[in-house]
C-alpha positions as CSV (number, residue, x, y, z in Angstrom):
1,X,-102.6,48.8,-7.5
2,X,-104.4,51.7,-9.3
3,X,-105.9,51.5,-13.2
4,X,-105.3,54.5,-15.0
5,X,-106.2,55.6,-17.7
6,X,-102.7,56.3,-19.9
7,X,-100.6,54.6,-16.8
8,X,-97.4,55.8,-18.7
9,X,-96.9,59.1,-20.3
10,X,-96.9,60.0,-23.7
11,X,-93.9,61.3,-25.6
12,X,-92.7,64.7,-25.0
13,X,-94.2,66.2,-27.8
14,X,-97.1,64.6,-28.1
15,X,-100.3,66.6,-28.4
16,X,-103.5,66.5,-26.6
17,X,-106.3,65.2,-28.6
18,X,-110.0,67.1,-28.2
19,X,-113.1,66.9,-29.0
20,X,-114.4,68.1,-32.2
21,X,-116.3,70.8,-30.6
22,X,-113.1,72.3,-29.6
23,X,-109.8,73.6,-30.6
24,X,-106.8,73.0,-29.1
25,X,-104.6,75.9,-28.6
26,X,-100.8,75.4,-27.6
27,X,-99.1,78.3,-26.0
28,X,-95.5,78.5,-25.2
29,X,-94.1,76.8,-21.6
30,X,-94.4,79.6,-18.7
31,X,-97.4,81.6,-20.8
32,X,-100.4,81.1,-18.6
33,X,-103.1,80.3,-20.9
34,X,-105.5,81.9,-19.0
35,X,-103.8,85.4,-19.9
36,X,-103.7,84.2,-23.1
37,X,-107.4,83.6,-23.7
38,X,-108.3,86.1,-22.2
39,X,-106.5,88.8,-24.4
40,X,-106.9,86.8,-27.0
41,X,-110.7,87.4,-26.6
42,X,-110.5,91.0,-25.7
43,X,-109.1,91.7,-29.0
44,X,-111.0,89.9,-31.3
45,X,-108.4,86.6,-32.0
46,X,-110.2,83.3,-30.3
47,X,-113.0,81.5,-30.9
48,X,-115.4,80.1,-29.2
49,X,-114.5,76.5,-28.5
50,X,-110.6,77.5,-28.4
51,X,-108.8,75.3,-25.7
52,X,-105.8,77.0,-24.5
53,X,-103.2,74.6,-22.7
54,X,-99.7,74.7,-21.8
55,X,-96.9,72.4,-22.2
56,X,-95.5,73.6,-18.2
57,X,-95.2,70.0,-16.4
58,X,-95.6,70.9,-12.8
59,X,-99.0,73.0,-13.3
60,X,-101.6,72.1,-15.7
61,X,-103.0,75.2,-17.3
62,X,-105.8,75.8,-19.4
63,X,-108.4,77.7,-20.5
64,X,-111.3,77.5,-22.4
65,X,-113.3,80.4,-24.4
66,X,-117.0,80.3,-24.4
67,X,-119.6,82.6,-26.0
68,X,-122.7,83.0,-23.7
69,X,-126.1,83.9,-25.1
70,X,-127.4,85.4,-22.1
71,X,-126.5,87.9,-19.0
72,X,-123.3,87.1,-17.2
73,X,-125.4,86.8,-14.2
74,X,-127.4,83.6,-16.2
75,X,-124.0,82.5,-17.9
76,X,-121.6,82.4,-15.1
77,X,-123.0,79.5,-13.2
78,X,-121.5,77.5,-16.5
79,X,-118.0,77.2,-14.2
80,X,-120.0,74.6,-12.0
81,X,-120.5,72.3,-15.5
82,X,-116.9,72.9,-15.8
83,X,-115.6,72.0,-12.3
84,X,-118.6,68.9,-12.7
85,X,-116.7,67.7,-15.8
86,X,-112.9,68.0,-14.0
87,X,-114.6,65.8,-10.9
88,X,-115.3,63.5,-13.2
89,X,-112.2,63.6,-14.9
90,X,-110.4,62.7,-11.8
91,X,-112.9,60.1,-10.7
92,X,-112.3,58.3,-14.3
93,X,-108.6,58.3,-13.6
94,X,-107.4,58.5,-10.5
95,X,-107.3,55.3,-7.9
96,X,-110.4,55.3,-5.8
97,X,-108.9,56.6,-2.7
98,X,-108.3,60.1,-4.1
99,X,-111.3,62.2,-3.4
100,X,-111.9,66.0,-4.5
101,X,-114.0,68.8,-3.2
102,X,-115.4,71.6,-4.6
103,X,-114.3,74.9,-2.7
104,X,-117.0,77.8,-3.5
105,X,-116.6,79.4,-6.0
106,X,-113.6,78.7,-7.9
107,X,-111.8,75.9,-5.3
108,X,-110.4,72.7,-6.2
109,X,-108.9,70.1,-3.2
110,X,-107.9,66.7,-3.3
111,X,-108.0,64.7,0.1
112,X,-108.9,67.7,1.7
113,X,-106.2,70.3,0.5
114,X,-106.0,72.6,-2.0
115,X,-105.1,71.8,-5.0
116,X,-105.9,74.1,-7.8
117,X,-108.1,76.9,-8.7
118,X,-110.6,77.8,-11.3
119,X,-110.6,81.2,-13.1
120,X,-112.9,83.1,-14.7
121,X,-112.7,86.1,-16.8
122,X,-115.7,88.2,-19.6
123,X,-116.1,90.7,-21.5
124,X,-117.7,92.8,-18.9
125,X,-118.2,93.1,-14.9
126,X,-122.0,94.0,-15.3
127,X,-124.1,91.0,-14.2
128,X,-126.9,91.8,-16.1
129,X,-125.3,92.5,-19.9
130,X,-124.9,90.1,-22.4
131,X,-121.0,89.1,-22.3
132,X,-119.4,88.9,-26.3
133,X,-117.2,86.6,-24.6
134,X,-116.1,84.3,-20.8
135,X,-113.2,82.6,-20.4
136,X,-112.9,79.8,-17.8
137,X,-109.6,78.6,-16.8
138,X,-108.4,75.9,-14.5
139,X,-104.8,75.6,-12.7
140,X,-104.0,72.3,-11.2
141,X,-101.0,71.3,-9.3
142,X,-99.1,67.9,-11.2
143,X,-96.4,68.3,-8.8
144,X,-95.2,70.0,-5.6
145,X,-94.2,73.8,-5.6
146,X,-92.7,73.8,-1.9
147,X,-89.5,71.5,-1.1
148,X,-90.6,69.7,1.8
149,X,-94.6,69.3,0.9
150,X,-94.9,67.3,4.4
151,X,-94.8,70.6,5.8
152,X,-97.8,72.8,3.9
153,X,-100.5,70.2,4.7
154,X,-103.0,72.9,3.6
155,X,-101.9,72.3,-0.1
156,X,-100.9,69.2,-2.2
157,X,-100.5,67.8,-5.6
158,X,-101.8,65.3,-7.8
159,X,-97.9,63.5,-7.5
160,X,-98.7,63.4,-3.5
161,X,-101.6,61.8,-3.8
162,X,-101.0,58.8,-5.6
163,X,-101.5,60.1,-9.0
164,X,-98.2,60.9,-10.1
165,X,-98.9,58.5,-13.3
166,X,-101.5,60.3,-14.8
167,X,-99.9,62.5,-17.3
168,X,-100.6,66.7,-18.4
169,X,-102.1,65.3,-21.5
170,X,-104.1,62.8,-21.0
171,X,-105.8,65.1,-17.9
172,X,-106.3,67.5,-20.8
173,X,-108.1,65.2,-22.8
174,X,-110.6,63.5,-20.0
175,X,-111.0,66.8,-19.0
176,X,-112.4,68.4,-22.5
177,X,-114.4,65.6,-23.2
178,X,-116.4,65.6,-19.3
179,X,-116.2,69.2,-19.6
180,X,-118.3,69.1,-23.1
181,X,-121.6,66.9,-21.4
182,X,-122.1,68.9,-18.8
183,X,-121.8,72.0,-20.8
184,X,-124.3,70.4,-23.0
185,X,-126.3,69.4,-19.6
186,X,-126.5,72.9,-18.2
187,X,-127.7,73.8,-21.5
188,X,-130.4,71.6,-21.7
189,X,-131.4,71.2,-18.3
190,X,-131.0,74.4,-16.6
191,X,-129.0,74.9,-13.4
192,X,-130.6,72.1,-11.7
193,X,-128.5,68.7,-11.8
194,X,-125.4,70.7,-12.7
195,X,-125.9,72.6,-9.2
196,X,-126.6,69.1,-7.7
197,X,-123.7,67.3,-8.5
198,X,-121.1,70.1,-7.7
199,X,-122.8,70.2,-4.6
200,X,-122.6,66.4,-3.4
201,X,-118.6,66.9,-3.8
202,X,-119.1,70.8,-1.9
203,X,-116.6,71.2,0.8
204,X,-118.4,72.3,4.1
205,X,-122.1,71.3,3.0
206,X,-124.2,72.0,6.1
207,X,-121.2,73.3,8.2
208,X,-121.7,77.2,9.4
209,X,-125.2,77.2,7.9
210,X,-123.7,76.5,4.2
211,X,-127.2,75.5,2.7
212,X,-126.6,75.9,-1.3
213,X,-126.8,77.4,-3.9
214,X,-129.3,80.5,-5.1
215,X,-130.2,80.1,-8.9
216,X,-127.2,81.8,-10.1
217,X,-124.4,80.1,-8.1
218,X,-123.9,82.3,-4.9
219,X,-123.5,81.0,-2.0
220,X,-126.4,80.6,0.7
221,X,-126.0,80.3,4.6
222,X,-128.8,80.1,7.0
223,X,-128.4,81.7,10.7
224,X,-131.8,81.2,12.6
225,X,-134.4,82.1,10.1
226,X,-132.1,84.7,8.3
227,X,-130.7,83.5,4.7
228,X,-128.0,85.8,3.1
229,X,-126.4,84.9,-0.3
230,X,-123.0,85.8,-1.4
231,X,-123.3,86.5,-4.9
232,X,-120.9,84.5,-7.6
233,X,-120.1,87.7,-10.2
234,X,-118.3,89.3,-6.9
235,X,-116.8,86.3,-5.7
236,X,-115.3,85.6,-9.2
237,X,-114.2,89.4,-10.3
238,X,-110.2,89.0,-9.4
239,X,-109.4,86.0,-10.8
240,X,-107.3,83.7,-8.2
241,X,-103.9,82.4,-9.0
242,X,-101.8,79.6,-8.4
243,X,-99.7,79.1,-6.2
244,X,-102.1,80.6,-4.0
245,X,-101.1,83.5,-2.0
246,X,-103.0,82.4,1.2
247,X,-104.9,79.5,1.8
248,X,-108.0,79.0,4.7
């Protein structure tokens, strides 16, 4: 037996309910909000604090627009609150056998497969200017792109691992809300506990001299007494999709 939290779906139709911080932005089934935001930004018609979602059913897409204050180098480690408020999300609704990893940088599995990406996207590609806008985005499989998942045990879906009750909209909902306190925590506290918690759920932790994080997200291995750092803004400047072309 599993609790969840909306156990049956809502009616088709219904909309997703967020926080008063943010507004909710439907866009038409196959539009990838992501795109959306992001051209919405680049030409001057979202907000900060729009939520772009989509009504597609096997995919949940969304996207959120933010407006940073500082360089993209400082504001791009914000996708780690993000991811931090999906984890828990999925540890508020899902049964207590589902676990999720964090893949650096943008890397979503669920009992050890891939199962959705995050995107990011800004105003500009220079790390140390002032963005006027970023838009994060998250893709997360609801259901299984391949006919015979049995057979592509390197990617899954919420459906194949017991969570096939948990419904596009009320994911959307949890989501916004979790999403909003650790936005609000990375702003008040710094990097800090919002690094610490996205790495307790990091996949590969201490495996191939993965050590952690440098103070703007990029990715530390040790070899000997040699430390190299892959920087975030490079990892995240093409956008990943989903389905993913390749996994590893």
């Amino acid at each position: 037996m599993s609790i969840g939290y909306d156990p049956e779906s809502p009616p088709e139709g219904t909309q997703p309910h967020f926080p008063p911080l943010l507004r909710g932005v439907e866009v038409p089934a196959g539009v990838d909000p992501f795109d959306k935001a992001v051209a919405d930004a680049g030409a001057d018609r979202a907000e900060v604090g729009d939520l772009y979602w989509s009504a597609d059913d096997d995919v949940m897409r969304a996207a959120i627009v933010l407006g940073p204050e500082e360089t993209l180098a400082d504001a791009l480690p914000v996708l780690f609150a993000v991811a931090n408020g999906f984890n828990d999300c999925l540890g508020a609704l899902a049964p207590p056998e589902v676990g999720l990893l964090h893949a650096w940088p943008d890397g979503i599995k669920v009992n050890g497969a891939h199962c959705g990406v995050f995107q990011v996207a800004a105003s500009t590609g220079d790390a140390a200017e002032v963005p006027e806008w970023l838009v994060i985005g998250m893709a997360l499989a609801l259901t299984s792109h391949v006919s015979d998942p049995g057979y592509q045990l390197d990617t899954t879906a919420l459906a194949e691992e017991g969570c096939g009750h948990l419904s596009r909209i009320r994911l959307l909902e949890s989501w916004s809300r979790h999403m909003l306190v650790w936005i609000n925590r990375w702003q008040d506290d710094g990097t800090r506990p919002v690094f610490e918690a996205w790495l307790a759920r990091a996949e590969g932790r201490g495996e191939d001299g993965f050590v952690g994080l440098d103070e703007h997200g990029g990715l530390l291995r040790k070899a000997g007494d040699t430390v190299t750092v892959s920087p975030l803004a490079e990892a995240l400047a093409k956008p990943r999709r989903w389905p993913l072309e390749s996994t590893k």
